[in-house]
N, C-alpha and C positions, 0 to 999 in steps of 0.2 A: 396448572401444571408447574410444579419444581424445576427449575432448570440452573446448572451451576456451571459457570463457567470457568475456569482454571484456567491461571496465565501468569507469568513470570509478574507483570504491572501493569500498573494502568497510567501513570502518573505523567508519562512522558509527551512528545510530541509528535510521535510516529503514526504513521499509518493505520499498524493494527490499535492501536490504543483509539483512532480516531472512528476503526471501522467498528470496534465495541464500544463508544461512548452509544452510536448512533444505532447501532442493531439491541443492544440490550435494551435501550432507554426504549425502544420502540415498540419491542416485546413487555418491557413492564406496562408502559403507558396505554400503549393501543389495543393489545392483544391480550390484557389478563395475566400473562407469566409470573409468576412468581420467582423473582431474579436474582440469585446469587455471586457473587465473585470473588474467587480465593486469590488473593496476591504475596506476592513474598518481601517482607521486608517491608510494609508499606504501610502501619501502623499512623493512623491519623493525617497520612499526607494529602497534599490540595494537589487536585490534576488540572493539566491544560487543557483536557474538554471536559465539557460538561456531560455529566450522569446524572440519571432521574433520581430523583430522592426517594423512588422506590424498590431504587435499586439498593443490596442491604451487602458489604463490601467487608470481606473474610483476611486477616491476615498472621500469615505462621511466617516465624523467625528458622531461619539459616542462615549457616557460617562453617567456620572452621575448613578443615581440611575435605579431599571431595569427599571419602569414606563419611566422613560427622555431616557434612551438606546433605549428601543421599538419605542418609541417615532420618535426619530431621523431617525434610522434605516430604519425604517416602508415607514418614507417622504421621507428621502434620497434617496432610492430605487425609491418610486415612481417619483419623481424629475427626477433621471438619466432615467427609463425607460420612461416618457413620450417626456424628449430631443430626448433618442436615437432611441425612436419607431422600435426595433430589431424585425426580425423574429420569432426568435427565443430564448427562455430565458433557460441555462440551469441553477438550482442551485445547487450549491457545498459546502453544509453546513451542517453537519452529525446533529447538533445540532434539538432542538425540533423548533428554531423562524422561521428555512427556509418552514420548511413546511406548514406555514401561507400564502405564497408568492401567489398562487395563489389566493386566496382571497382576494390579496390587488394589486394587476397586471394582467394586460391584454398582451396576444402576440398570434401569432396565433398556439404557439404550446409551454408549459411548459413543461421541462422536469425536473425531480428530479436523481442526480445522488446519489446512495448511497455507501460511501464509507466503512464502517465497518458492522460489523457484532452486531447483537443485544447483541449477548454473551457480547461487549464491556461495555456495560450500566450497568451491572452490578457490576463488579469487584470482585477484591476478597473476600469471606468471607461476604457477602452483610449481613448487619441484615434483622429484617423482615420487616421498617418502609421503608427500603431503598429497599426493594424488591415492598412492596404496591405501591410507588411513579414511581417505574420504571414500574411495569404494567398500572398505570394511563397515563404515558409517552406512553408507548405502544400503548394504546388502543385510544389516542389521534392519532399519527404519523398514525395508520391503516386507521385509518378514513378520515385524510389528506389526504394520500401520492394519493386516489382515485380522489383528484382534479386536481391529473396533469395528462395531454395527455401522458405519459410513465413514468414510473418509474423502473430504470433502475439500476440494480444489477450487481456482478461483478462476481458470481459462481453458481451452482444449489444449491450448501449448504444454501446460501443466497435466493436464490426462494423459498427455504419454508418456510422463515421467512416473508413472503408479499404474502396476501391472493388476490390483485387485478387482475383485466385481462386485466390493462393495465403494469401487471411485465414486462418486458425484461430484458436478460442475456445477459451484451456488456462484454468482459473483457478489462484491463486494456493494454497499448500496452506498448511494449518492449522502454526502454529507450536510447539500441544505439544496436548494433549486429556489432561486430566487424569482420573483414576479418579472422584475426588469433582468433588461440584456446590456451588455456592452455595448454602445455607440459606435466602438470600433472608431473612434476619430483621434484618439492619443496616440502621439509616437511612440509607445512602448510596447515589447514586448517580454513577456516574463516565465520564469521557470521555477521549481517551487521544489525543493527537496535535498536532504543535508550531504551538505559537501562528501565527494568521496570517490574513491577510483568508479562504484554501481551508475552514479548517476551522470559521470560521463563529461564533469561540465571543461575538464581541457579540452575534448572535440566541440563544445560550444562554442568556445572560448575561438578557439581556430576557425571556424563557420561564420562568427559572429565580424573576424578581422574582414571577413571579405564581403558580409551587408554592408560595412561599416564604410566601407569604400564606394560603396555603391549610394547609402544613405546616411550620409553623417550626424544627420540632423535626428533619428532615430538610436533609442536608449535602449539598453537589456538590464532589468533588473532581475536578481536571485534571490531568492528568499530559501534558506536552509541553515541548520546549524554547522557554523565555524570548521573549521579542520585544516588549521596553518600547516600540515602537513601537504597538503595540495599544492603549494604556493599560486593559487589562482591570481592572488593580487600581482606577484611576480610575473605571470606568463600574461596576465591583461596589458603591464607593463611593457613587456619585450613586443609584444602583438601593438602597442602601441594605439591601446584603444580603451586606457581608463579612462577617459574621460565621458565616455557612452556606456559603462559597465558600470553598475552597482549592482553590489552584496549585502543583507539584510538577514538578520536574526530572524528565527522562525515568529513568524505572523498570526496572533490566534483569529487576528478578525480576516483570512487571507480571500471570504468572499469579496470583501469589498478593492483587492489590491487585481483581481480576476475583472472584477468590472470596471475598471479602471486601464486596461490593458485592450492592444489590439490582437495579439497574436501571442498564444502561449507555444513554448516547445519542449521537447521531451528530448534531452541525448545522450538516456542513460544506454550503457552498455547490454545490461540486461532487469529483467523488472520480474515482480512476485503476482503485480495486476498493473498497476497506473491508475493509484484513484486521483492522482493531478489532474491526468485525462478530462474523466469523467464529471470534474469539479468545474475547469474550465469550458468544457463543454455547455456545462449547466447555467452556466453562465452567458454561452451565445457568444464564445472566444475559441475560433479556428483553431486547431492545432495543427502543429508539423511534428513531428515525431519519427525517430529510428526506426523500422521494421526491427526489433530485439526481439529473444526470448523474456518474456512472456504476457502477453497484456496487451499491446496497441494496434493487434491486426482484428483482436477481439472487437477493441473499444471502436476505432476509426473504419468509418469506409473510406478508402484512398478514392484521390478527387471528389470527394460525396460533401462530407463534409469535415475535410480535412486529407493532409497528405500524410503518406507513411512512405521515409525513404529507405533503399539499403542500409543496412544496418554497415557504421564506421564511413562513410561515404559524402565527407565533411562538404567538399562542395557540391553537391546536388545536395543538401542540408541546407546549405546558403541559398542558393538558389533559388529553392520552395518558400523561403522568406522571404527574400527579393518579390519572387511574384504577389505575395499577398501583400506587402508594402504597396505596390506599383499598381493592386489592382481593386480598389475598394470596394465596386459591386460584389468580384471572386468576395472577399473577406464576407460581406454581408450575408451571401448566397449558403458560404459553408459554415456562418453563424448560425444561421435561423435552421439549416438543415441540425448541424450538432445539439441545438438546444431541445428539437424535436425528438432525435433518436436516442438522445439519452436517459429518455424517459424509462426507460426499460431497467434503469437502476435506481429507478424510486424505492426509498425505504418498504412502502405498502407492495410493491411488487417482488422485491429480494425476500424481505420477512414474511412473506405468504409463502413463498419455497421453503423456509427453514421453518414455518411452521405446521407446513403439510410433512417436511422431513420428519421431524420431532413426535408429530401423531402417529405416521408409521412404523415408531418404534414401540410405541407404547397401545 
């Protein structure tokens, strides 16, 4: 089977780029696919994860003003899809232009993958003109997303955000599962994702001043890309706890910085999934995590193996880390349970769903 995938890039260090390195390659490798990917602008360049070499990587040039963007885009697209006439077309575009696609392409089964969560559209502090513009965004994507044969979400949080009866729930699959676990015997604990109002790391940052008091002796490291906008280094300062806070460039080897760690946390505001979760987990490393919109009531069972607190609720945040500091058996108990139940995002388990999807279209 042909299958093409469409997406703004691959090149970066995000999530979706790291959920397609690992679902396509798995599809070429394991399952026979014949795997396509159209990207924009991306002519010869080297990515942060690794793609199968049989994966075979499409790319059309845009620019200009948005009228000549659309423009290009639009041909482009249809140009590569009438060369490569694919079975199958999935798109990987969170933005409002993918969801035209159907209306300007034919295959025998379009699929819409959706990566974030609507909360995302918003941002912080929205005024009201930026709220009207995002409900016209909305009620435009609603009406779209009904043009394609599945449209496919990543949690049930995200199902109720899409009112059609072609929704489905794939989740995202697991990036590696290693043989060994964490020992859980380092004092550190780590969070993994690029600076920014989403992922929340001032309320870390605030949670973290008051383990810090309680275990000084214990480190947080972050690993994400930069955003001086934040002033994290600032507010670590005023909090008075650089000296237990480190921040770190995105990591491409970040399995081994997981096993290395005792305790991962999550204190983003809101989430599209949380493949840190699920990464951490795999690795047989507890997590604490917000109760946010969308991803970690999916991923975690609270007290199972892992806590999930009120979402914004900085000290009972601390506190849940306190306890797994203070309690090593807890930490081992919710290790070994997390590494078990994670299993359910094995690549062979996700891409069996998308390739029972993919046959029922065809």
């Amino acid at each position: 089977m042909k299958l093409l995938y469409i997406t703004n890039g691959i090149k970066g260090a995000g999530g979706l780029e790291r959920v397609l390195a690992v679902k396509a390659s798995f599809l070429a490798e394991k399952m026979g696919y014949e795997v396509h990917i159209l990207v924009l602008n991306q002519e010869n360049d080297t990515y942060f994860y690794e793609f199968s070499d049989k994966i075979k990587v499409h790319s059309i040039s845009v620019s200009g003003n948005p009228i000549r963007y659309l423009r290009m885009y639009s041909s482009g697209i249809q140009s590569c899809v009438a060369s490569l006439q694919p079975d199958i077309i999935s798109v990987c575009d969170d933005g409002l232009k993918g969801f035209f696609l159907p209306l300007l392409i034919k295959a025998k089964g379009i699929v819409y993958e959706r990566h974030v969560s609507k909360v995302v559209e918003l941002g912080p502090n929205p005024s009201i003109i930026k709220r009207l513009a995002t409900s016209v965004k909305f009620f435009l994507m609603n009406q779209l997303a009904k043009k394609f044969h599945r449209f496919v979400v990543l949690t049930q949080d995200n199902l109720k955000e899409w009112n059609g009866k072609n929704v489905v729930v794939i989740s995202n699959p697991l990036s590696f599962y290693p043989e060994q676990s964490s020992n859980l015997d380092t004092k550190k604990v780590i969070a993994v994702g690029k600076q920014g109002f989403q992922k929340g790391y001032d309320r870390l940052l605030k949670s973290w001043a008051i383990v810090n008091k309680h275990h000084p002796d214990w480190s947080l490291e972050i690993y994400g890309k930069f955003d001086s906008s934040q002033k994290l280094n600032l507010l670590a300062e005023n909090l008075n706890i650089s000296n237990s806070v480190r921040f770190f460039e995105p990591e491409k080897n970040i399995q081994s910085k997981y096993l290395d760690s005792s305790i991962y946390v999550m204190s983003s505001r809101y989430e599209g999934f949380g493949m840190v979760l699920i990464e951490a987990m795999a690795c047989g490393v507890p997590c604490v995590s917000f109760d946010c919109p969308c991803g970690p009531s999916d991923i975690i069972t609270n007290d199972v193996d892992g806590f999930l607190v009120q979402n914004g609720d900085n000290e009972a945040f601390a506190f849940k880390i306190i306890q797994l500091i203070e309690d090593k058996d807890l930490r081992v108990k919710f290790g070994q349970n997390a590494k078990e139940n994670v299993k359910r995002y094995l690549p062979e388990v996700i891409c069996k769903q998308w390739d029972e999807l993919f046959k029922s279209l065809v």
